[in-house]
N, C-alpha and C positions, 0 to 999 in steps of 0.2 A: 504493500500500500504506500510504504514512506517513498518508492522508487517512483510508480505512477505519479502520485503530486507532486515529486519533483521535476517530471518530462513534460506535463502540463502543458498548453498552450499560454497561458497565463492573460494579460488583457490585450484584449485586440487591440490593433493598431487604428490608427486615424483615418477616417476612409479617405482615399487618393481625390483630388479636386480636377484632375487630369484624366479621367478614365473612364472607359466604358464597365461597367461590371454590375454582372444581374441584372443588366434593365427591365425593367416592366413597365413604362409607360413612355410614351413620346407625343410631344406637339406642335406642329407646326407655327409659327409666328404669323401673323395676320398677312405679315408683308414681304412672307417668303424667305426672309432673310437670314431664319435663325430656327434651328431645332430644339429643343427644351428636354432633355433626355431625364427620367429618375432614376437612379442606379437603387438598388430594394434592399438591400441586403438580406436575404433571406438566411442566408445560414452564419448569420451574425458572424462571420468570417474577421469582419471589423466593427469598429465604434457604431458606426450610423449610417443611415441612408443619404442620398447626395441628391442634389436638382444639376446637371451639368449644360453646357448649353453650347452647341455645335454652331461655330459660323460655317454659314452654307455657303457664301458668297465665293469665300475661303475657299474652298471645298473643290466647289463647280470651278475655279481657276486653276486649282490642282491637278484636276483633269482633266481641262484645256493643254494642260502642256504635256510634254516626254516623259513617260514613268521611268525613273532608273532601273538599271537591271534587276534578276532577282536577288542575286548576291550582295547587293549593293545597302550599306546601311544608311537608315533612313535619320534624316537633319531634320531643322526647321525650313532652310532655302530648299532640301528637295525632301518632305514628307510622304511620296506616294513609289511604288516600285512593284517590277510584275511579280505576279502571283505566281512563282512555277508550279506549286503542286494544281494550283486552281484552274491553271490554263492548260494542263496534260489533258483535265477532263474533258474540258472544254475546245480541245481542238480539232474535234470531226467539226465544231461549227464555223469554226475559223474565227474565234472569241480570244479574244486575251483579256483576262483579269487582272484589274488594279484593285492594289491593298492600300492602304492610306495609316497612319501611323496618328489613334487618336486626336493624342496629346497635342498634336501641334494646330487643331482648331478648336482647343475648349481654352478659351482662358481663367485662369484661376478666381479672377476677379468678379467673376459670373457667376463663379459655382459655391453653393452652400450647401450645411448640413445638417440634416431633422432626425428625428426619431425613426429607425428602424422598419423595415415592411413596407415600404412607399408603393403605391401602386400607379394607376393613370394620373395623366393631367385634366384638368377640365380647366375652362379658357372663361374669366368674367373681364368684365368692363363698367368694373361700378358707377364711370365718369361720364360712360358714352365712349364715342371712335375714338377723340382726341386725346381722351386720358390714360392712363398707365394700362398696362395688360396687367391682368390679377390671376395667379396659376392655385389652382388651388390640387390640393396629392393627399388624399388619404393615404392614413397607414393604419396597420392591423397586424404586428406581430409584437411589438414589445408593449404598446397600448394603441388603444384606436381612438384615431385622433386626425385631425385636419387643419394643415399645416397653409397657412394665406403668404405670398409671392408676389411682390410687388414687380414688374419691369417696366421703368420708364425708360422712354424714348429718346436719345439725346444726339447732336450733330458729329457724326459719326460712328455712332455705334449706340449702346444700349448700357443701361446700370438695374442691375440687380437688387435688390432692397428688401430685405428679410432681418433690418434690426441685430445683423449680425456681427461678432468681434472679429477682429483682424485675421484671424483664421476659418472664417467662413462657417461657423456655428450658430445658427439661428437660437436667438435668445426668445426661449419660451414666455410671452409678455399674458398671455388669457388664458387659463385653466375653466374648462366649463361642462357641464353634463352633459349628455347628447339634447336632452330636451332644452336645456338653457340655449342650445346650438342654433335650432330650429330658431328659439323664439327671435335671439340674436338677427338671425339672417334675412327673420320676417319682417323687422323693427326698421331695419336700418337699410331695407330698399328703399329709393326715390321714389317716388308717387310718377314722376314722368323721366325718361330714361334719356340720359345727356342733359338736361338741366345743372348748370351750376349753382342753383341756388336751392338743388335739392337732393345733393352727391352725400352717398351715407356715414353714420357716424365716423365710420375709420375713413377719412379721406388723405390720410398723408401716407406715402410709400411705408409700409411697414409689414413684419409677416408676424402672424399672429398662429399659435394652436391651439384647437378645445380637442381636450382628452375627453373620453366619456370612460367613468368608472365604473367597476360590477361587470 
């Protein structure tokens, strides 16, 4: 027994802000630009679940241009290179497959981190079109709970806004029951949708979680 707890896994590490892993949910951005990925952590492998968020833009230029060979390791200036196992299968069609190497279209500064079991996104717009996109990810393995995502829009690219510390940890600001949830979410709609003078109680970028206990 004294040998097993000393081989232990002991505490998980911090989940990667750079990475694909375990996804289960993905959303497209209004304006095409950006993918919104949840990595779930289902086998609590690490700390928490993640929100990562893919520039497409990035992406689609990436494979505009020459993939490096397959042997070839992947950079920031050349992130994509062929696939050989991918493209053997692939070649009665006369297909070559490109791999593309995460890390180098998720920025850290996008990416945060919730409670554990994260599943789909669902897309609000508390403001109306012009206002922030609001991501909302349930989770259901360490407590179920629904985690609020602000991204606002800004000249060049996008800011992420989840109330979080410098390492990308959403700071849990609302603890509430499931039914307190509901009433919350019934209270604090606008009466008419895109009015600014009737955008609901949480109107500044901020991410918020109600746990539901029992």
């Amino acid at each position: 027994m004294l040998l097993l707890a000393t081989c232990g896994r002991g505490e998980p590490e911090p989940a990667d802000l750079q990475a694909l892993r375990l996804p289960t949910g993905a959303l497209l951005s209004p304006d095409g630009a950006w993918l919104f990925v949840t990595n779930s952590n289902l086998d609590l492998g690490v700390k928490t679940s993640t929100l990562v968020v893919l520039n497409l833009r990035a992406l689609d230029q990436a494979f505009a241009e020459e993939p490096a060979p397959a042997d070839a390791e992947l950079s920031a200036a050349s992130p994509c290179r062929v696939s050989e196992a991918m493209s053997k299968e692939t070649a009665e069609k006369a297909q070559e497959v490109v791999e593309c190497e995460e890390r180098y279209f998720i920025q850290r500064a996008h990416s945060v981190r919730f409670t554990s079991g994260a599943g789909n996104i669902a897309l609000d717009r508390p403001i109306g079109d012009e206002g922030p996109w609001r991501l909302l990810v349930p989770s259901s393995l360490e407590e179920r709970a629904v985690t609020w995502i602000d991204v606002v829009r800004e000249a060049g690219g996008i800011e992420v806004d989840c109330g979080q510390d410098g390492e990308g940890s959403a700071t849990r600001r609302t603890r509430c029951s499931a039914s307190a949830t509901t009433r919350r979410a019934r209270a604090c709609r606008p009466t008419r949708r895109g009015s600014s003078s009737t955008a609901r109680a949480i109107a500044s970028p901020t991410c918020r979680t109600c746990s539901a206990r029992g």
